[in-house]
C-alpha positions in Angstrom: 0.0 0.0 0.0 0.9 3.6 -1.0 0.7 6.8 0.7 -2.3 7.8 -2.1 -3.7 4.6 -1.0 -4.6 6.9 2.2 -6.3 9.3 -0.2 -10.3 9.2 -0.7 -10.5 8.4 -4.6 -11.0 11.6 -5.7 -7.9 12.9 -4.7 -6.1 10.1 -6.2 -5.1 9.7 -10.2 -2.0 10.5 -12.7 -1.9 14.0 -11.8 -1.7 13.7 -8.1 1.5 15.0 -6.6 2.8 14.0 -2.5 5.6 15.8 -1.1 7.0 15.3 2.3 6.4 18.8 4.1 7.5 17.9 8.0 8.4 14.7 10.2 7.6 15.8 13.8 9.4 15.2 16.8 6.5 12.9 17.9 7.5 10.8 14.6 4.4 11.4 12.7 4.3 11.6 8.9 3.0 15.1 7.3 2.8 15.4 3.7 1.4 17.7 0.9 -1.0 16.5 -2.1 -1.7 18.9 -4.8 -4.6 16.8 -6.4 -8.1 17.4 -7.7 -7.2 21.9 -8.2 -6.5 21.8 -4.5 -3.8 21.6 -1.7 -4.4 18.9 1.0 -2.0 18.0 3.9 -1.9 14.3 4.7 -0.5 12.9 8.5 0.0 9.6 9.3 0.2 8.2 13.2 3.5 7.5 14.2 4.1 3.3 14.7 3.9 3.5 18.4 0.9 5.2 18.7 -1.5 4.1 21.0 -4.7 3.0 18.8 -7.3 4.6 21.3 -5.0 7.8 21.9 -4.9 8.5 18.5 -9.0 8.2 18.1 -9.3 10.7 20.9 -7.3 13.3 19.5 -9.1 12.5 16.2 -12.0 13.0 18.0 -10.8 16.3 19.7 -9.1 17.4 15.8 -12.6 17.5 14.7 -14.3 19.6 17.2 -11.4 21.8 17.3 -12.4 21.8 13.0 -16.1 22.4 13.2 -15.4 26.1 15.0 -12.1 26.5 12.6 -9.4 26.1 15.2 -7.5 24.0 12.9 -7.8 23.5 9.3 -11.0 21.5 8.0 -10.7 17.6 8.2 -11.4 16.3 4.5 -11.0 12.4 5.0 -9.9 9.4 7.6 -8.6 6.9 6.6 -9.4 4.5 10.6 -7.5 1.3 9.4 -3.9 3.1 7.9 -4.4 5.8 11.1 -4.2 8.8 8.0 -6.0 12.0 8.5 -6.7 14.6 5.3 -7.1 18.2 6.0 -7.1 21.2 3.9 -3.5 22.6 3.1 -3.6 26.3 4.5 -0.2 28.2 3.5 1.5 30.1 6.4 2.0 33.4 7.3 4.4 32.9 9.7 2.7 33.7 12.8 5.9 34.4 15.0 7.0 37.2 12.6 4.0 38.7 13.4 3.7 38.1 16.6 7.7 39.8 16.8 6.9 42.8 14.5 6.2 45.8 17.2 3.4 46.9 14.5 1.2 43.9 14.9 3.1 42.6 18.5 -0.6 43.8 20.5 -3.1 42.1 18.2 -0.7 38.8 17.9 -0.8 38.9 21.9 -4.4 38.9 21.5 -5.2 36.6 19.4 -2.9 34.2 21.3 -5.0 34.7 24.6 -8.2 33.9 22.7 -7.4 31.3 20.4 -6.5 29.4 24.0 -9.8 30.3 25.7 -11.3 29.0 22.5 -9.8 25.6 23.0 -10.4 25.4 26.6 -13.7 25.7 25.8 -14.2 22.4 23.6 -16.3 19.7 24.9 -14.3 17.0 27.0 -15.3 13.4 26.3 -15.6 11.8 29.5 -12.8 9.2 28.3 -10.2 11.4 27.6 -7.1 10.5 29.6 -5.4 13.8 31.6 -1.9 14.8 30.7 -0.1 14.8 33.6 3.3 17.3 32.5 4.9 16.1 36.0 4.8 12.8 35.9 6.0 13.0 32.3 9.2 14.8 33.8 9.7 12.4 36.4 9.4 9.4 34.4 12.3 11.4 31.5 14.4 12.6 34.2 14.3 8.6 35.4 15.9 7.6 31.7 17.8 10.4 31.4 19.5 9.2 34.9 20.3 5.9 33.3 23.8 6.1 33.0 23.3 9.0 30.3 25.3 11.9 31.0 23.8 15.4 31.2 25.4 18.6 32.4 24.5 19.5 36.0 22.7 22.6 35.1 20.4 20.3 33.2 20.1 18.0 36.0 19.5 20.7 38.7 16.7 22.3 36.2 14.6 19.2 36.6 15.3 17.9 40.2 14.2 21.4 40.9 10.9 22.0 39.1 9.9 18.6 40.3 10.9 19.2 43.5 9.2 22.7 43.8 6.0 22.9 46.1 2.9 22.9 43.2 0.2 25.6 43.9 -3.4 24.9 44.6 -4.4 23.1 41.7 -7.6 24.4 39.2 -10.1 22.4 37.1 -9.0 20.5 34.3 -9.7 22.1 30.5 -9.5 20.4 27.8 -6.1 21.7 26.6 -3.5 21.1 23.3 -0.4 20.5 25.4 2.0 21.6 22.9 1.7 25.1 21.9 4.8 25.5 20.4 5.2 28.0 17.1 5.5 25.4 14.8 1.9 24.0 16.1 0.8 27.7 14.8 -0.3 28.7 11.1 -1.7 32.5 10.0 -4.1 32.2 7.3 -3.5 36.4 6.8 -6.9 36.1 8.8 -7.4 33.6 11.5 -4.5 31.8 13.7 -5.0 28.0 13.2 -3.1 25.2 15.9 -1.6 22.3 13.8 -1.2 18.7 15.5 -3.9 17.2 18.4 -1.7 14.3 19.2 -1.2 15.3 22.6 -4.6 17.2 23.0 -6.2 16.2 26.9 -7.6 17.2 30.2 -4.6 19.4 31.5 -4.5 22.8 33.8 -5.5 25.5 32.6 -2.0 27.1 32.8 0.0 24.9 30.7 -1.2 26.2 27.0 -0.5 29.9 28.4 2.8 28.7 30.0 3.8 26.8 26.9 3.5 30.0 24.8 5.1 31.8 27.2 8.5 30.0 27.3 8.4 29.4 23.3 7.9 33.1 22.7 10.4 34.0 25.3 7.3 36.6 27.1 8.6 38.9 29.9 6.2 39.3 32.8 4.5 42.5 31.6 3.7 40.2 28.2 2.6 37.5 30.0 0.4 39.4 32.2 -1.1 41.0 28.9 -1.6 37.0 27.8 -3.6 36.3 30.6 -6.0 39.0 30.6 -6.3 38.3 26.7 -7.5 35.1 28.0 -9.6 35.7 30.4 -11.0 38.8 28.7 -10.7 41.2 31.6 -7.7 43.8 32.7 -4.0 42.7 33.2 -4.1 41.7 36.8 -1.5 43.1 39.2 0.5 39.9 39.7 0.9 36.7 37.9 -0.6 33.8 39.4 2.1 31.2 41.0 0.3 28.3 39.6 1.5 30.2 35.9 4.8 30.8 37.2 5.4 27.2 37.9 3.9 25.9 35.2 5.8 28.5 33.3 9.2 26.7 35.1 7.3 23.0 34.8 7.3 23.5 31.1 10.3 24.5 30.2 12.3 21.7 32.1 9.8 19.1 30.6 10.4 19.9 26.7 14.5 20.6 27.3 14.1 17.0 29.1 12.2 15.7 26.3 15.5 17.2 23.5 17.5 15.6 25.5 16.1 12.1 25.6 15.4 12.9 21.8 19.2 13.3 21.2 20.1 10.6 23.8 17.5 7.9 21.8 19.0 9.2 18.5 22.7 8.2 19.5 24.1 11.8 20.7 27.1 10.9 23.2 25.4 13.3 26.0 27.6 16.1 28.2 31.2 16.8 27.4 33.0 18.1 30.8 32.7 21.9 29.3 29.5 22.2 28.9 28.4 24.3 32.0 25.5 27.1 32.5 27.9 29.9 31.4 28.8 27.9 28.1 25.3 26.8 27.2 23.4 29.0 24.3 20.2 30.9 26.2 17.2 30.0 24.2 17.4 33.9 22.4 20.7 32.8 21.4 19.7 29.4 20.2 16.9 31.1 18.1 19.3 33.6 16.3 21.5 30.3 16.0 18.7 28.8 14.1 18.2 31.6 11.8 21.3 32.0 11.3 21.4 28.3 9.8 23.8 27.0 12.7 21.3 25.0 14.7 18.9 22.7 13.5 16.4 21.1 16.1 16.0 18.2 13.7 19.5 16.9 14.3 20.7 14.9 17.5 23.0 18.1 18.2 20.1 20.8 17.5 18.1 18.7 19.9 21.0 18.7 22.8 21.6 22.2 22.3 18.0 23.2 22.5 17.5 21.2 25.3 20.2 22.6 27.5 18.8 26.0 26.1 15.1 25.0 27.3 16.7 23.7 30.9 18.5 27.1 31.3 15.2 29.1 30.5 13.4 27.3 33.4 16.6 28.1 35.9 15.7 31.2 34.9 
């Protein structure tokens, strides 16, 4: 069976064309298909996906689809786990959200387009995501014999050691927010990739953004009241500020087991706080065409980036 296999039938023939466009971190498939006078993207599960965890997020794909959170589902294909959606070509949300001319509205949007997903129905069997365990049971392998600088280590005996705040009710949230999750249709701001959609805190979407986008405190104050639709408060809440911390050592864990798994040797005996790229630096590093996150060595590098931030 081929790829256009995966395809309903009227989006297969002579003149379709599939093009690999992105292979995730999470070691799903994404393709394009330029078939029928249209643009279609094609994603297939990854091999070790759990059958029912993939219908869920299916499931949550869809409603996050009927009130255009993500780009219209146009087929499933249940037994080869392949989802069709309409191709939408990016604007490159990040530049806007970066250029001081459109910096407010991006913020804004931001804050809604989470209180939109928190507000889509939960099925009653959708699992929780549980970041903290998650960073106990990675800082567990990464312990293994593997070496990592101390820094590193610190970062995530710390936020797992730090006292949690009052907890909140559960939302159903996306759990990876990250800017390559976002698309700009020149309009609307669309979120890629429900994989690891679930019942999670409230915080972790708006913490996720914040670490990615690098926010100050004044910025993420102006999040959060984008959010909640109501004035900046005057302080931000300390479940936000750990989650902000929880986050950041749980994705620089998660490079760094993703390096580790892909052969990368681990810490050299240099490789202290002082030497490590900060995660502004690792961005310029990136556009500069010097770091690639792809790459066993882009994902060390952001890692220790990511596990300085949540020192930080």
């Amino acid at each position: 069976m081929g790829l256009e296999d995966c395809l309903p039938p009227e989006l297969r023939g002579p003149e379709t064309v599939i093009a690999p466009i992105a292979m995730g971190f999470s070691g799903a498939s994404v393709y394009r298909v330029d078939a029928a006078g249209g643009s279609f993207a094609l994603k297939l599960a990854r091999d070790n996906e759990v059958d029912v965890e993939w219908r869920h997020a299916l499931q949550i794909q869809r409603a996050a689809a009927d009130v255009g959170l993500t780009p219209r589902v146009v087929h499933v294909d249940e037994a080869r786990r392949a989802v069709v959606t309409d191709f939408v070509v990016d604007r490159v949300f990040p530049a806007r959200y970066l250029d001081p001319r459109t910096h407010q509205q991006a913020l804004a949007e931001l804050g809604h387009m989470v209180r939109r997903i928190h507000a889509l129905p939960i099925s009653s069997d959708v699992a929780p995501r549980d970041q903290r365990r998650l960073l106990a049971q990675l800082s567990s392998e990464l312990q293994s014999g593997y070496p990592i600088p101390t820094f590193g280590r610190q970062a995530i005996e710390g936020a797992l050691a730090a006292a949690v705040p009052a907890e909140a009710p559960l939302v159903l949230g996306h759990n990876d927010l990250n800017p390559s999750n976002l698309i700009y249709d020149g309009q609307s701001l669309l979120v890629l990739d429900w994989s690891t959609a679930g019942r999670c805190d409230r915080f972790v979407d708006l913490a996720t953004l914040a670490v990615f986008l690098r926010m100050d405190d004044p910025t993420c104050l102006r999040l959060l009241a984008a959010y909640e639709d109501a004035d900046p408060r005057d302080a931000l809440p300390d479940r936000f500020i750990y989650m902000r911390r929880l986050i950041a050592a749980l994705v620089g864990a998660m490079m760094l087991d993703l390096a580790r798994r892909a052969g990368y040797p681990g810490a050299a005996s240099d490789e202290t706080l002082a030497s490590t790229l900060s995660l502004a630096e690792f961005y310029q590093a990136m556009r500069a065409g010097t770091a690639d996150p792809a790459t066993p060595h882009g994902q060390w590098t952001f890692g220790k980036a990511l596990l300085k931030e949540s020192l930080r």
